[in-house]
N, C-alpha and C positions, 0 to 999 in steps of 0.2 A: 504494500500500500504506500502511496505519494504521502508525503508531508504534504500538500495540500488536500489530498482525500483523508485523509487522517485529522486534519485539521475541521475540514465540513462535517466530519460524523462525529466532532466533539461538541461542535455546533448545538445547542440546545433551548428553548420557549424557557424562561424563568419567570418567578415570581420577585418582583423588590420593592421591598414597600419598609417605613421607619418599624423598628419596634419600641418595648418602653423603656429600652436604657440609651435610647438617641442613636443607636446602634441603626443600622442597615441590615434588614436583615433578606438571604436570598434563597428562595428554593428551587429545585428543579422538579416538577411533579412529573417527569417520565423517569425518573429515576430514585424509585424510593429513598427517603432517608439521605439524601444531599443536598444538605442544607449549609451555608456558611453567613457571615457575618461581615461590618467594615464599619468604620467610625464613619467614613465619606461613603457618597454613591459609587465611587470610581474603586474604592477597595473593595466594597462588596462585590461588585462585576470581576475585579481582576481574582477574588481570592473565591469564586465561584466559579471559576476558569479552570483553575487549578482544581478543586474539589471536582471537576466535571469527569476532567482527561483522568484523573487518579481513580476515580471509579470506574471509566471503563477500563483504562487498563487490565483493575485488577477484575473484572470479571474476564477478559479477554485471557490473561492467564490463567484461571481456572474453567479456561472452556467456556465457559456461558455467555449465553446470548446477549448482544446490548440491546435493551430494550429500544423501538423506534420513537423518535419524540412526536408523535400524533396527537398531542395536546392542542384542543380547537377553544380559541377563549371565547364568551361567548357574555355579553352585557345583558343581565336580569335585574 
């Protein structure tokens, strides 16, 4: 796989919205459970980055599947 293919499948729909200690907080909802944090908007994004590619990796070394990010947002 290309470092730019590898790069668009780490590509992922998140969540980023304040929490209550002023903190940033960010999720990825195709990826259970990866979740991070940033005092700025710009750290939250950069250190959900990292949290993104280190969870696929390690599912990619244990064989299993990366989930696809088909997260449809949807305004109610």
């Amino acid at each position: 796989m290309t470092v730019a293919n590898q790069q668009a499948e780490f590509k992922r729909k998140v969540l980023l919205y304040p929490g209550e200690d002023s903190y940033f907080v960010v999720e990825v909802p195709s990826l259970p459970g990866c979740i991070s944090q940033g005092r700025t908007r710009e750290e939250a994004i950069a250190n959900i980055e990292e949290a993104i590619t280190l969870y696929i990796e390690v599912l990619q070394d244990r064989g299993e599947p990366v989930p696809s990010d088909t997260v449809e947002i949807v305004l109610v």
